[in-house]
C-alpha positions in Angstrom: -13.6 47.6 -0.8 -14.8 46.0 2.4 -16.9 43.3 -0.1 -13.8 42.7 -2.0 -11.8 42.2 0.9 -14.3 39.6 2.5 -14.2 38.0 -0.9 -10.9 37.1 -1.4 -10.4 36.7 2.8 -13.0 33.9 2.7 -11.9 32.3 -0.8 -8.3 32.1 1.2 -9.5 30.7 3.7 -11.9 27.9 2.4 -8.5 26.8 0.4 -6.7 27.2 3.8 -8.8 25.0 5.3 -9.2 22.2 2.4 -5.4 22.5 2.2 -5.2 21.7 6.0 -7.6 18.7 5.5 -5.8 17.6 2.7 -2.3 17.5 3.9 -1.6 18.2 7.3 -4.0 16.0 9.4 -3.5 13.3 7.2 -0.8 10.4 9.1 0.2 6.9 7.9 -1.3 3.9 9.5 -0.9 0.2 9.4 -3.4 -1.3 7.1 -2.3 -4.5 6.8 -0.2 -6.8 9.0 -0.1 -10.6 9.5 3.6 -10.3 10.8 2.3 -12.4 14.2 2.9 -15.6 15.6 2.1 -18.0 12.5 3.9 -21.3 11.1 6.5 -19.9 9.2 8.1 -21.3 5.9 10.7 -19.6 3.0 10.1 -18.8 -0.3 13.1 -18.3 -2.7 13.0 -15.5 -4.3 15.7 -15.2 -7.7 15.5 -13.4 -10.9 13.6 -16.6 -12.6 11.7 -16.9 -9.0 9.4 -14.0 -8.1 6.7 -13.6 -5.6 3.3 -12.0 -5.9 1.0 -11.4 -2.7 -2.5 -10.4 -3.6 -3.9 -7.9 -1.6 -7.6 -5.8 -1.4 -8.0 -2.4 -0.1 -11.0 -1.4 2.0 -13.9 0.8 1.7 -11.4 3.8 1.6 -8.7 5.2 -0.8 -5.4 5.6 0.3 -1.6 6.7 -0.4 0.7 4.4 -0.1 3.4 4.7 2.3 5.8 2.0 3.0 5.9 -2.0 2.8 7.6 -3.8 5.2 8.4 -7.8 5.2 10.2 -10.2 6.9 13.5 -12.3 4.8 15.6 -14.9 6.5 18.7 -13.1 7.7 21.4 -13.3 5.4 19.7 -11.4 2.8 21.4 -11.6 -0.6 20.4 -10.1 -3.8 19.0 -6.9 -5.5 16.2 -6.8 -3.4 13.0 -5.6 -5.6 9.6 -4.8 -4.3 6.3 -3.2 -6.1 2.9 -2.8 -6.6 1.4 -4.1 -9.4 -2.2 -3.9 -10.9 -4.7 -6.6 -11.0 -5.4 -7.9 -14.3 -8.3 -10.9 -14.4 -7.6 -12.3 -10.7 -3.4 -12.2 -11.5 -0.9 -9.3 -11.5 -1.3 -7.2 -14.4 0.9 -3.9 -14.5 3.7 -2.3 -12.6 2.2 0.8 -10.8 5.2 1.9 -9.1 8.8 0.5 -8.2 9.4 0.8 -4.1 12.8 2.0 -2.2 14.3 0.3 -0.4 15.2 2.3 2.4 16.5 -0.5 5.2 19.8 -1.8 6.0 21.1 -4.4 3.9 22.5 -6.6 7.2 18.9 -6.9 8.2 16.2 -9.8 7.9 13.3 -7.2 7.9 13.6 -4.8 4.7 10.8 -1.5 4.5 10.5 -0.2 1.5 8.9 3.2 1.0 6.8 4.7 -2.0 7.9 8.2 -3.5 5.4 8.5 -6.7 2.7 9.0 -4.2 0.8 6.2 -5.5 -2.7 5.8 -4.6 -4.5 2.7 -4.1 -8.1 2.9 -4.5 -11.1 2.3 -1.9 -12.3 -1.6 -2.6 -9.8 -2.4 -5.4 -7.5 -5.8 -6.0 -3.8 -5.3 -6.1 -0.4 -7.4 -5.7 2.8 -6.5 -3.8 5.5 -8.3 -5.7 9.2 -9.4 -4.6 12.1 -10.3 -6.5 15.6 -10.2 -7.9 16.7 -8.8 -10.1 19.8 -7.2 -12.2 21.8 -10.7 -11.5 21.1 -11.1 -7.9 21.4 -13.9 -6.0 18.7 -15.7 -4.3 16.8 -13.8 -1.2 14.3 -16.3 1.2 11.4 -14.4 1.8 9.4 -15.8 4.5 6.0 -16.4 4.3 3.3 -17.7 6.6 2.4 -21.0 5.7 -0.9 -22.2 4.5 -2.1 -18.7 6.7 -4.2 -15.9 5.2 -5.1 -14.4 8.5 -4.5 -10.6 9.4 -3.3 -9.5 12.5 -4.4 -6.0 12.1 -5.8 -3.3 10.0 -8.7 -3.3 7.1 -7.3 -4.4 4.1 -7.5 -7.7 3.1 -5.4 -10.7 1.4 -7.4 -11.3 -1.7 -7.4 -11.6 -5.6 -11.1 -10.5 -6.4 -11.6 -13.7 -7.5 -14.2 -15.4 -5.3 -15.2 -18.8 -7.1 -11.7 -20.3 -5.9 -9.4 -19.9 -2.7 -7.3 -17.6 -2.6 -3.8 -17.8 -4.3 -0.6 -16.3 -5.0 1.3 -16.1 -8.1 5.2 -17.3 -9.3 6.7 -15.7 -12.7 9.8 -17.1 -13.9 10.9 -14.2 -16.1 10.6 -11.0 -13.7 6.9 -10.1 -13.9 6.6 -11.2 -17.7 3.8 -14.0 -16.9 2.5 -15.4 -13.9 1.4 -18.5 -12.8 -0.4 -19.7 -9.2 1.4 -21.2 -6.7 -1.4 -23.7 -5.8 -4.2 -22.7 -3.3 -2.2 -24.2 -0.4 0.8 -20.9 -1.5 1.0 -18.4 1.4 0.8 -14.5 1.8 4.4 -12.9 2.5 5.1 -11.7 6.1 4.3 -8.6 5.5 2.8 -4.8 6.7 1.5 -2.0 4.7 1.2 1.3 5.9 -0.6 3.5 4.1 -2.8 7.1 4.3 -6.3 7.7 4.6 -7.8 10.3 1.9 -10.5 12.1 3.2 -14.1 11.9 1.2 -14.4 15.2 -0.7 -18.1 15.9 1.3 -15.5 16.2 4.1 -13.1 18.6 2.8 -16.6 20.6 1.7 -18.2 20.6 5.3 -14.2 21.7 6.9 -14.3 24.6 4.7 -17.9 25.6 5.4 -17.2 26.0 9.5 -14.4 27.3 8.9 -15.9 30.2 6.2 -19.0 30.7 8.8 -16.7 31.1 11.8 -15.2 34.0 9.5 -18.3 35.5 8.8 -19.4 35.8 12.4 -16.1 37.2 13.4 -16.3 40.1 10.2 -20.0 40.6 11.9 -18.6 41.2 15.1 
């Protein structure tokens, strides 16, 4: 009985502790930001006038969390935001479709992710903006000729390394895209996004935490 009882006891409390790992350490951090003090210019954005922003993630999954950027104050429009696949060094798919969870009388819009949607460790994606549903034109700005980050570890970048970097029009809401031109800027933007732990981590967690059980039974 005793046997049994230590059984199911430590199986609980290995999935206690991967559980804990797994969900309630884990906090949103900014990624990426390049929201500083750059030359600033507009891009209109319209639904025969949207915007892709390549971006790379580092050495590390993540979960997306929210995607905040800067528009010139009035905004109008239907405001549209996602993140797109990369499909040979230009956006390929729709992953997910973003809320957009700010107030409409503001310049700065966040929009937040509710699939979760996980970005993979050392992968090329785009965030895209637009219009859409008959909205009027939004000015997104955008820092001009300016591919710097002010903080975190992801990077601006398509994947493709044989020519500068880019980013990409489409002129029919996401059907085709186009390049800007290599002199076409990165949206004001910042990602904040969650850290998922390695799975040797999750392993080593559970093993103190089944040891410290067994020297407590022992006791």
């Amino acid at each position: 009985m005793k046997i049994l009882l230590f059984s199911v006891c430590s199986k609980f409390i290995l999935a206690s502790g991967f559980t804990w790992l797994g969900i309630s350490s884990l906090q949103a951090a900014t990624v990426l930001d390049n929201r500083g003090s750059h030359t600033t210019a507009l891009v209109t954005l319209a639904p025969d006038s949207w915007h892709a922003v390549p971006i790379e993630v580092d050495g590390q999954s993540y979960e997306l969390a929210t995607i905040t950027v800067d528009f010139s104050d009035p905004v109008a429009g239907n405001l549209y935001a996602g993140i797109w696949s990369s499909s040979i060094f230009q956006p390929g798919s729709e992953i997910e479709t973003l809320l957009l969870v700010s107030g409409t009388g503001t310049a700065e819009k966040t929009f937040a992710s509710l699939a979760p949607t996980v970005l993979n460790a050392n992968t090329n994606y785009y965030v895209v903006f637009g219009v859409f549903n008959g909205g009027g034109d939004a000015f997104l700005q955008v820092n001009q000729q300016d591919f710097s980050i002010d903080q975190g570890g992801w990077t601006f970048n398509t994947g493709d390394n044989s020519v500068p970097q880019t980013t990409f029009r489409s002129v029919n809401e996401g059907a085709t895209w186009s390049s800007d031109g290599i002199t076409a800027s990165p949206a004001r933007i910042s990602i904040d996004a969650t850290a998922i732990p390695e799975p040797t981590t999750s392993v080593m967690l559970g093993v103190f935490v089944f040891a410290a059980f067994a020297r407590h039974r022992r006791a």
